[in-house]
Each structure stands twice: as structure tokens, then as C-alpha cells.
C-alpha atoms as an extended CHARMM CRD file, in Angstrom:
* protein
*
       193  EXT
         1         1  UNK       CA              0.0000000000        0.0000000000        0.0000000000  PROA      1               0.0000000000
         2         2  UNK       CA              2.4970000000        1.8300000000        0.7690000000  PROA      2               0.0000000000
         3         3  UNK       CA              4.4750000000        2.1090000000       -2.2080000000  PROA      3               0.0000000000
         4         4  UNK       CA              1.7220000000        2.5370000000       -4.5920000000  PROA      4               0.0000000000
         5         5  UNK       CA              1.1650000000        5.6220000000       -2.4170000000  PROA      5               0.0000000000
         6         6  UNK       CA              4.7790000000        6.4200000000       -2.5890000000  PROA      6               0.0000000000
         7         7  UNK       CA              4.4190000000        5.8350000000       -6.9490000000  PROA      7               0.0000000000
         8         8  UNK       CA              0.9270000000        8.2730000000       -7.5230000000  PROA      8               0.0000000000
         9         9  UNK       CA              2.9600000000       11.0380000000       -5.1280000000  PROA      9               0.0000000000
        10        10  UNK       CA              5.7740000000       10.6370000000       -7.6650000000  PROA      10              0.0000000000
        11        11  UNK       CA              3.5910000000       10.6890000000      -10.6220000000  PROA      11              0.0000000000
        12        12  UNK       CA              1.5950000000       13.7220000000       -8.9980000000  PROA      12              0.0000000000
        13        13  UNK       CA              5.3310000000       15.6160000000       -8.2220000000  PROA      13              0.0000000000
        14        14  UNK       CA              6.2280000000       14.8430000000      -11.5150000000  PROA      14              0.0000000000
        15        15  UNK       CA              2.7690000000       16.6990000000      -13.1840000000  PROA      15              0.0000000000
        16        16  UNK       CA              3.0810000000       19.5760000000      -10.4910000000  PROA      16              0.0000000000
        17        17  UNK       CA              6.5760000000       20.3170000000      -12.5170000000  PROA      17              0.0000000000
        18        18  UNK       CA              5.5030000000       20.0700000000      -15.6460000000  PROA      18              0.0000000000
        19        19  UNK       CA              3.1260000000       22.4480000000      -15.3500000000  PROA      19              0.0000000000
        20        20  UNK       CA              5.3900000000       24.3520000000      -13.8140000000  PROA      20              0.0000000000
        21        21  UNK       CA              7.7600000000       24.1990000000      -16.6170000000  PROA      21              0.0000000000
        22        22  UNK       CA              4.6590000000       24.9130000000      -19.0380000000  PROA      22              0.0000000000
        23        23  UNK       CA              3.7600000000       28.2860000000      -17.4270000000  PROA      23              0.0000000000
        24        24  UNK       CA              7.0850000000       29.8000000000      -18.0010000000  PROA      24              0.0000000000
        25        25  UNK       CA              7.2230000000       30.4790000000      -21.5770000000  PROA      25              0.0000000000
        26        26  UNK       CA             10.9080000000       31.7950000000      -21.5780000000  PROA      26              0.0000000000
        27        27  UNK       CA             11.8730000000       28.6160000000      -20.1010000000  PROA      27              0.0000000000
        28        28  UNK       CA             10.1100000000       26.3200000000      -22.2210000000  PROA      28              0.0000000000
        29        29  UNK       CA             11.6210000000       28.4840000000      -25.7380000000  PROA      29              0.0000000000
        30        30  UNK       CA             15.1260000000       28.0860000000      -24.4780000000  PROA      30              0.0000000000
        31        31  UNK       CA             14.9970000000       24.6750000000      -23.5920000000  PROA      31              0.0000000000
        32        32  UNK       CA             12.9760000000       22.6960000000      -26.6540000000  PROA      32              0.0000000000
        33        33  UNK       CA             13.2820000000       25.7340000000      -29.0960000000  PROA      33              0.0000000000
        34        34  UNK       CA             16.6150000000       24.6540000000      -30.9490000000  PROA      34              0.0000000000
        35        35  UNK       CA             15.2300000000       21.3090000000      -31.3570000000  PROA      35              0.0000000000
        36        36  UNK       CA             12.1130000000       22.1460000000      -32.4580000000  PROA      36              0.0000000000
        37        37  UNK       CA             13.3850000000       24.2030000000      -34.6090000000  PROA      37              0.0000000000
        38        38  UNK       CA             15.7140000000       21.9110000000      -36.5850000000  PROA      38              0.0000000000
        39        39  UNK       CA             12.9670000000       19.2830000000      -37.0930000000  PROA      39              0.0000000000
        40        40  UNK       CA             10.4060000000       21.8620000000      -37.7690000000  PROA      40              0.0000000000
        41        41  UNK       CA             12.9840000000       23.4600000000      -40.6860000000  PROA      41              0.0000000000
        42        42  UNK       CA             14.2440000000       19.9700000000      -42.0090000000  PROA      42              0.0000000000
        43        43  UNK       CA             10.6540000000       19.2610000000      -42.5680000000  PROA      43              0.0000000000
        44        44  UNK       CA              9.7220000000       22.1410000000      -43.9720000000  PROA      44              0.0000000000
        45        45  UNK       CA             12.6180000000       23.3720000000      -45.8620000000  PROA      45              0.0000000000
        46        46  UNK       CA             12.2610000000       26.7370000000      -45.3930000000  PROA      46              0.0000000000
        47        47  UNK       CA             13.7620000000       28.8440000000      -41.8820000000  PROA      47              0.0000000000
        48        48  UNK       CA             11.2770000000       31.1230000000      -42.5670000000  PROA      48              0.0000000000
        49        49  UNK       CA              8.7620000000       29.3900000000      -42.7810000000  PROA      49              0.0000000000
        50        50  UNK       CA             10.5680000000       26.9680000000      -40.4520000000  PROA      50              0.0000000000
        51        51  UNK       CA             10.4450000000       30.1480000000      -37.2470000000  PROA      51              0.0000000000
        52        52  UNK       CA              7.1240000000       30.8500000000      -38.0510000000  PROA      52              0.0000000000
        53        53  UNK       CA              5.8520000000       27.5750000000      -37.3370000000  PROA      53              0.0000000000
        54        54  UNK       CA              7.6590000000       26.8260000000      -34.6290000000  PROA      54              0.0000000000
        55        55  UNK       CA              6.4870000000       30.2260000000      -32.8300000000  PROA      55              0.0000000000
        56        56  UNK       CA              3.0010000000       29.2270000000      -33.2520000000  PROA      56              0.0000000000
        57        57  UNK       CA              4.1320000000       25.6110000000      -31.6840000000  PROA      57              0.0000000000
        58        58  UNK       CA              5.2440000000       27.4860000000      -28.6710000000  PROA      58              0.0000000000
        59        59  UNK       CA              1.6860000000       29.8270000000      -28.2260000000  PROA      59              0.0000000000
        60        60  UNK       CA             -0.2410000000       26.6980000000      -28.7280000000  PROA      60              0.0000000000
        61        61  UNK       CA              1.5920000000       25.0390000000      -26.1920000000  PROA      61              0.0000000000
        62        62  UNK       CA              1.1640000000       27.7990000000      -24.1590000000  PROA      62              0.0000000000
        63        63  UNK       CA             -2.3540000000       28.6900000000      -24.5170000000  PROA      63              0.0000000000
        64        64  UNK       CA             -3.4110000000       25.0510000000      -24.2250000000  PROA      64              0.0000000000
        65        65  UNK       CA             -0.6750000000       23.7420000000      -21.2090000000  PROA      65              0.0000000000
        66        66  UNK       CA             -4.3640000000       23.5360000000      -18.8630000000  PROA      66              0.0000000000
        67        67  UNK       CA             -4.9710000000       20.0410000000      -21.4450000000  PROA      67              0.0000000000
        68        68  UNK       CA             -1.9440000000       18.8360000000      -21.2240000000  PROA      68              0.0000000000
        69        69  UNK       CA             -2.4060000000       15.4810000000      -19.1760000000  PROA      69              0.0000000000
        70        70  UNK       CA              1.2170000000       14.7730000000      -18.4260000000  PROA      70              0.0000000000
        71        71  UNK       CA              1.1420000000       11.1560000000      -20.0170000000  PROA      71              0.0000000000
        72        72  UNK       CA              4.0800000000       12.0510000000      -21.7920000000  PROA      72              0.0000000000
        73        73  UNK       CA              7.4050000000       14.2900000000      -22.0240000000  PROA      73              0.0000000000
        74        74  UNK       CA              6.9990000000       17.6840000000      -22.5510000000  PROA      74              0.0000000000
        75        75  UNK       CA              9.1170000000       17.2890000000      -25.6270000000  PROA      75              0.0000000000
        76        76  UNK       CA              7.0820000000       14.4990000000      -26.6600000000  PROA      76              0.0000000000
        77        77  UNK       CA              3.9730000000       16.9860000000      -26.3860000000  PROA      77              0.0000000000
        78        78  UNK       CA              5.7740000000       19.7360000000      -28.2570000000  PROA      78              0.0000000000
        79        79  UNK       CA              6.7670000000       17.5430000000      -30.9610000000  PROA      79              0.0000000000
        80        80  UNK       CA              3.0200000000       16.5520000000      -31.5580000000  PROA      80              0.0000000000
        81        81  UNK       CA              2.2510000000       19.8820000000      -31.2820000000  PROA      81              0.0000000000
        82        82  UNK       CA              4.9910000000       20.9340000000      -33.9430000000  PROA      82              0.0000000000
        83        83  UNK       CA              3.8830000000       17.9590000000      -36.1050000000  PROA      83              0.0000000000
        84        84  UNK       CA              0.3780000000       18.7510000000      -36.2540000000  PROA      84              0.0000000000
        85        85  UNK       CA              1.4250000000       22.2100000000      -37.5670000000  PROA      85              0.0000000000
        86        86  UNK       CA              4.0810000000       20.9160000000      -40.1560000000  PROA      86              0.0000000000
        87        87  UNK       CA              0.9050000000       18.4810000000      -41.3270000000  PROA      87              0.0000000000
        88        88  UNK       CA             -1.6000000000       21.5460000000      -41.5890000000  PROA      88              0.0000000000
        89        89  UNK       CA              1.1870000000       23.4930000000      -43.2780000000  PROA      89              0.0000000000
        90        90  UNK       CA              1.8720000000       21.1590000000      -46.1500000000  PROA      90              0.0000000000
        91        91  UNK       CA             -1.8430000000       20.6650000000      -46.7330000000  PROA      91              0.0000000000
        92        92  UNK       CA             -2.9380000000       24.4510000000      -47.1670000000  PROA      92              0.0000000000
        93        93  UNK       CA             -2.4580000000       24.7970000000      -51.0130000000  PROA      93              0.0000000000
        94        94  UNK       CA             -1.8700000000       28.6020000000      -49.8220000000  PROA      94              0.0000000000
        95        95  UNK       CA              1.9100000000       27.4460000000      -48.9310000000  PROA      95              0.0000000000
        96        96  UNK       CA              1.8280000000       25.5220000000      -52.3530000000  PROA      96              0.0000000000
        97        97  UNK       CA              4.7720000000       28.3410000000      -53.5310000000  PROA      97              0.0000000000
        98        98  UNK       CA              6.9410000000       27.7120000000      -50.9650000000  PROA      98              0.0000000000
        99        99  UNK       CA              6.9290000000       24.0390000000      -51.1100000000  PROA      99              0.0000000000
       100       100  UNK       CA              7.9780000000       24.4080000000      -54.4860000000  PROA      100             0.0000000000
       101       101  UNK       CA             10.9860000000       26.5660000000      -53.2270000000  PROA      101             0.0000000000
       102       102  UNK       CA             11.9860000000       24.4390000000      -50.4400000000  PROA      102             0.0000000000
       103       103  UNK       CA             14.8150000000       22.7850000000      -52.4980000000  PROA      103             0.0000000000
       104       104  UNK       CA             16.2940000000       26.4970000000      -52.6560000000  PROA      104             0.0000000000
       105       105  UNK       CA             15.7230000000       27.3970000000      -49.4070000000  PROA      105             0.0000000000
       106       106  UNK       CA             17.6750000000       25.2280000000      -47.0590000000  PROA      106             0.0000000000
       107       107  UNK       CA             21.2350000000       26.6660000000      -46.6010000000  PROA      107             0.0000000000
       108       108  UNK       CA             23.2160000000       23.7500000000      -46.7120000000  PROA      108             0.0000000000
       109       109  UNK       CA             26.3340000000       25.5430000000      -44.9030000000  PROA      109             0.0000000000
       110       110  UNK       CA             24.5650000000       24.6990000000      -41.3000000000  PROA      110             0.0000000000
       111       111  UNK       CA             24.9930000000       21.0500000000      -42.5050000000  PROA      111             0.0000000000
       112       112  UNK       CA             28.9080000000       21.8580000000      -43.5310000000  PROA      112             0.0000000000
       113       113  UNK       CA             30.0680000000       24.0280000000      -41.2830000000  PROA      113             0.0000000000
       114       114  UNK       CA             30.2710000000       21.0790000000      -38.5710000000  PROA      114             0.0000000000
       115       115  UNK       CA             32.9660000000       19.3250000000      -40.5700000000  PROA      115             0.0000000000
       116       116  UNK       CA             35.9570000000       19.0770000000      -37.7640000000  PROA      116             0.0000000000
       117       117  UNK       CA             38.2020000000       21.9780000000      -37.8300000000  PROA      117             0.0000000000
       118       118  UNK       CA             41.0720000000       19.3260000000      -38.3930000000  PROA      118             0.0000000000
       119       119  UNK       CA             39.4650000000       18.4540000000      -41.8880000000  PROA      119             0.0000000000
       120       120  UNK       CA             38.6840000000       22.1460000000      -42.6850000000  PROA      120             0.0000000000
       121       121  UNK       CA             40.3910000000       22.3830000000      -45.7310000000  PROA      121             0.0000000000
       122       122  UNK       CA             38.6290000000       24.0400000000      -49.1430000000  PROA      122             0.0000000000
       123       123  UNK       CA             38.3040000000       20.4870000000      -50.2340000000  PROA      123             0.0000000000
       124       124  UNK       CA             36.8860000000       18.9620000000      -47.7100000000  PROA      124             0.0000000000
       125       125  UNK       CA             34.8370000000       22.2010000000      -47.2100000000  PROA      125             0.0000000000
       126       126  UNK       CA             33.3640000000       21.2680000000      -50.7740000000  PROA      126             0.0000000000
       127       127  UNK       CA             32.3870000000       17.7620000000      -50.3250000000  PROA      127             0.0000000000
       128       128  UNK       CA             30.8360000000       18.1390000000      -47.2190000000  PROA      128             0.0000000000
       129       129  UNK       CA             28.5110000000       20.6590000000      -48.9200000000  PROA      129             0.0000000000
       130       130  UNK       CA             28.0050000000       18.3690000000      -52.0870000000  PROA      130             0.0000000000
       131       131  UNK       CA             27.7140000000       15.8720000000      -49.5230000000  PROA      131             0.0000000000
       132       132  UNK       CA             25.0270000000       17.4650000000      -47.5040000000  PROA      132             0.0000000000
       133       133  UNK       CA             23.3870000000       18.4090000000      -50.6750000000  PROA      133             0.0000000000
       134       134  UNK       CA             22.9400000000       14.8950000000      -51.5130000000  PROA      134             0.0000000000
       135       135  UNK       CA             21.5380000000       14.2190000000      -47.9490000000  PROA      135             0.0000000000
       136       136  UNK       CA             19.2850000000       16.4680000000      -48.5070000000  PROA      136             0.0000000000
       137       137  UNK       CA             17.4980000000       15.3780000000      -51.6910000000  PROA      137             0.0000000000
       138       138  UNK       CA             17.6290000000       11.9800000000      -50.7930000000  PROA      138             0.0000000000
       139       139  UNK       CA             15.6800000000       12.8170000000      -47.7130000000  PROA      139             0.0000000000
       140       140  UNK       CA             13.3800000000       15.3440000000      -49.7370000000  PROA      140             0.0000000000
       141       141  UNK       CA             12.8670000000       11.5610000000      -51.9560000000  PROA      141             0.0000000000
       142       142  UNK       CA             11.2280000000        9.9870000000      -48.5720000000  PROA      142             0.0000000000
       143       143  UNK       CA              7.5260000000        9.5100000000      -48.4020000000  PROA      143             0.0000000000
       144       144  UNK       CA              5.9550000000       12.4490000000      -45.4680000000  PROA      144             0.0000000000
       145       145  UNK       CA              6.2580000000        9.3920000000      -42.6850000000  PROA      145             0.0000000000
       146       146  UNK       CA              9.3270000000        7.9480000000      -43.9250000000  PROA      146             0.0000000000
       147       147  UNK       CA             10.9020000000       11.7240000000      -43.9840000000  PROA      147             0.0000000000
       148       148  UNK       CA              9.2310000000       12.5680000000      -40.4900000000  PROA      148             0.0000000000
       149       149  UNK       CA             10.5800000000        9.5010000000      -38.6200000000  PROA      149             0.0000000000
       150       150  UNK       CA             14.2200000000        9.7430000000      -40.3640000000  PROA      150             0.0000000000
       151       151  UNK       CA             14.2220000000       12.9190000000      -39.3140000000  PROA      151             0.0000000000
       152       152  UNK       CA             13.2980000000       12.3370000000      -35.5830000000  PROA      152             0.0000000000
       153       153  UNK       CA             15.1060000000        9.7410000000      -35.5960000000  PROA      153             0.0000000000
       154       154  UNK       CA             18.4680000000       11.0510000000      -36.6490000000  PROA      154             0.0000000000
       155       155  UNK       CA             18.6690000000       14.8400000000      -36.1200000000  PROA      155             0.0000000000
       156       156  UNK       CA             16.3840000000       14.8590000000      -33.1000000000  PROA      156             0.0000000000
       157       157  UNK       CA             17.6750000000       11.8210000000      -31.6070000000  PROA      157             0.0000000000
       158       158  UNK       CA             14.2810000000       10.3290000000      -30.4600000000  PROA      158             0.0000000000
       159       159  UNK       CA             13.8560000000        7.1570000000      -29.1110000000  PROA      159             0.0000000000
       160       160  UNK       CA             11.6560000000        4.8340000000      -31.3000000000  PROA      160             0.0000000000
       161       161  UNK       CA              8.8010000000        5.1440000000      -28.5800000000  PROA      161             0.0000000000
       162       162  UNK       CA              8.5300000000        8.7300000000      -28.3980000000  PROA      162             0.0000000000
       163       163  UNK       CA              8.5820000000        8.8790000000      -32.0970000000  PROA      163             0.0000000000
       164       164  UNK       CA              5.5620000000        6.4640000000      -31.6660000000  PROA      164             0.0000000000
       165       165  UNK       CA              4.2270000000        8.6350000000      -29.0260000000  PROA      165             0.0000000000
       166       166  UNK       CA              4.6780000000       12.2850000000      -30.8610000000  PROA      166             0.0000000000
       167       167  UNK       CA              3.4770000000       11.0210000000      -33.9920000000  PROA      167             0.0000000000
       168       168  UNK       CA              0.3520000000        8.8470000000      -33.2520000000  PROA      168             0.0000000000
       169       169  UNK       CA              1.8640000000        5.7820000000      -34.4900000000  PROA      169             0.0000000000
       170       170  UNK       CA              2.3730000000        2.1350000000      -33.4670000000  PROA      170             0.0000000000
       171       171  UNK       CA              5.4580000000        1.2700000000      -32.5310000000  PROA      171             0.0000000000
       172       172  UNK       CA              6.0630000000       -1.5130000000      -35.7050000000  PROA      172             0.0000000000
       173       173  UNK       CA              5.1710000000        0.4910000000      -37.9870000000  PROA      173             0.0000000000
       174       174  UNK       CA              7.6850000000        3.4610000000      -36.7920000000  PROA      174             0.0000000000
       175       175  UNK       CA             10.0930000000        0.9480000000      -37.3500000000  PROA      175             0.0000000000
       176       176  UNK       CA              9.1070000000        0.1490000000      -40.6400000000  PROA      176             0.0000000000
       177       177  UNK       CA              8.9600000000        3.8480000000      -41.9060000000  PROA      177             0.0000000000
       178       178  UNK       CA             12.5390000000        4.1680000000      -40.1250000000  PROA      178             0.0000000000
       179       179  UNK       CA             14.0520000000        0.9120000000      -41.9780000000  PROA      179             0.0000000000
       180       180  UNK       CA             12.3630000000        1.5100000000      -45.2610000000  PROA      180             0.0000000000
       181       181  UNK       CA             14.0210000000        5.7490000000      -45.1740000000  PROA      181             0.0000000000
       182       182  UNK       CA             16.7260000000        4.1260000000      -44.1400000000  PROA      182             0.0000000000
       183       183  UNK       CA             17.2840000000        1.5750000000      -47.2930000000  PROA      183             0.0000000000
       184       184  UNK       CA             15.8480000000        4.5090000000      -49.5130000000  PROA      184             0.0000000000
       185       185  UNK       CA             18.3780000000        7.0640000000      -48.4880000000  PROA      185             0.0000000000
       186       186  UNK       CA             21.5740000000        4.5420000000      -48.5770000000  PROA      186             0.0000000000
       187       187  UNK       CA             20.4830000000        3.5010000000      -51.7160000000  PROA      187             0.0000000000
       188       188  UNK       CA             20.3710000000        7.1650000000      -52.8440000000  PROA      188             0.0000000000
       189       189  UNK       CA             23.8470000000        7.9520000000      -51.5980000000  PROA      189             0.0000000000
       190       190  UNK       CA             25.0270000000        4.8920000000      -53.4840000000  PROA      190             0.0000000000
       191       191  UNK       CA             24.7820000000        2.0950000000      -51.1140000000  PROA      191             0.0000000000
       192       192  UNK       CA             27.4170000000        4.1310000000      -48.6510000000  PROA      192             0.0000000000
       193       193  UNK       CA             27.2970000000        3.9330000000      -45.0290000000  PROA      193             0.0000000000
């Protein structure tokens, strides 16, 4: 008896802080805001576009932190959140332009400038960005799930589970999206590891 009192005063403590965390806005930006960002702007292709969305990710978080039930991270949550949006975003046709652009949009020196500084030479400089580029379009290739769960995967560094959890989906077929992207963007980059 005593220990299942012991677990629901856990659980309870553990609610208390995040809502906590949830009411102080500066907090939560500085903590998930560089994550969600990246995801949100791999996905998207555009920063822009990219900041906006995750902005609004962050008020709707806000505005709605009364509903959130605490079943999950707060990340988790914020990743639905941002998901949702990225979903809506791709189905207005008013956005229809910018999808069209996204190819042009992403600046690909992010993705090279983290080359090691001992490898920094104008060469290597170069095929890290053709490299990148590459990367790129073979992700852009992926289906919307397939490119989702690579990406959460991989640049967010989500467990399999909260993909599951952030994205609505069952566990299996997570893993199937991940191993399929995975064999799709290999084979794209010529079978390289």
C-alpha cells in the first residue's frame, strides 16, 4: 500500500513540474526551441517558414498547457504539437509556392560548417557541402512518414517510442517507416554507409 502511495505522489510531483515548466514560456523556448526548430525546418525546408511555425508551436503550447495530461514528455507533447502544424502546413495549397521553393531554401552551410576543424580544408569544405546536398534530396525523396521519422530519428535523436508517441503511431510500424528511409536514403547515396 504503501508504495503505490509512494508511486501516484511521484507521478503527482512529476505533473506539479511540468506544469510548472509549461507556465514559463521563456523557459520552455530556451529549452525545446533549438530542437524544435531543426525538425520543424528539415521538414519544412524553409527557416522562414521553419520560425514561423515553430512560434506558433510554442503559443499553442502555451495557450493550451491547462490540457496537457502529463502522459508524456513535454518534448514528446511539443513535438506533436509541432507535427500537427508541419501536417496543416503542407496541406494548405496557400503554402503551395513555398513548397515548391523548399529545395532552394535550405542553406546547406549549417549542414557543412560542422565538418571538424582538423578536416577544414577548401576540399573537404566542398564535399561536405556536395555531400550534404545529396543528404538532402535523398531525404526530400522519402515519403511524409518515412521523412518525419528519419528525421526524428536522426537529427532529433528520439527514441523509437517517443517517435511512436509524438506522432500517433504504433510502434512496428515506426520501425518500418525508419528501416524503409533508411534503405531509400543509402540507396540514394550509393549504397554508402
Amino acid at each position: 500500500m504503501q508504495i503505490a502511495l509512494d508511486a501516484s505522489m511521484i507521478r503527482l510531483s512529476e505533473q506539479v513540474e511540468f506544469i510548472s515548466e509549461l507556465d514559463d514560456i521563456d523557459v520552455l523556448v530556451r529549452t525545446y526551441k533549438p530542437r524544435l526548430l531543426r525538425f520543424v525546418a528539415f521538414s519544412i525546408g524553409d527557416q522562414d517558414i521553419a520560425e514561423s511555425i515553430t512560434q506558433d508551436c510554442f503559443l499553442r503550447a502555451y495557450n493550451g498547457r491547462a490540457s496537457f495530461r502529463g502522459d508524456c514528455s513535454v518534448s514528446t507533447w511539443l513535438f506533436s504539437i509541432a507535427n500537427n502544424l508541419i501536417r496543416d502546413h503542407l496541406r494548405t495549397k496557400k503554402f503551395q509556392f513555398w513548397r515548391k521553393a523548399r529545395a532552394t531554401a535550405l542553406d546547406i552551410t549549417d549542414i557543412a560548417s560542422s565538418v571538424p576543424d582538423g578536416m577544414s580544408s577548401p576540399e573537404t569544405r566542398m564535399l561536405a557541402h556536395e555531400r550534404a546536398g545529396q543528404v538532402r534530396q535523398a531525404i526530400e525523396l522519402l515519403s511524409e512518414n518515412q521523412r518525419r521519422v528519419f528525421l526524428m530519428r536522426f537529427t532529433e535523436e528520439l527514441t523509437l517510442q517517443e517517435i511512436s508517441d509524438t506522432i500517433g503511431m504504433p510502434i512496428n510500424t515506426v520501425k518500418t517507416h525508419l528501416h524503409r528511409a533508411v534503405v531509400a536514403v543509402r540507396a540514394q547515396l550509393g549504397g554508402s554507409r
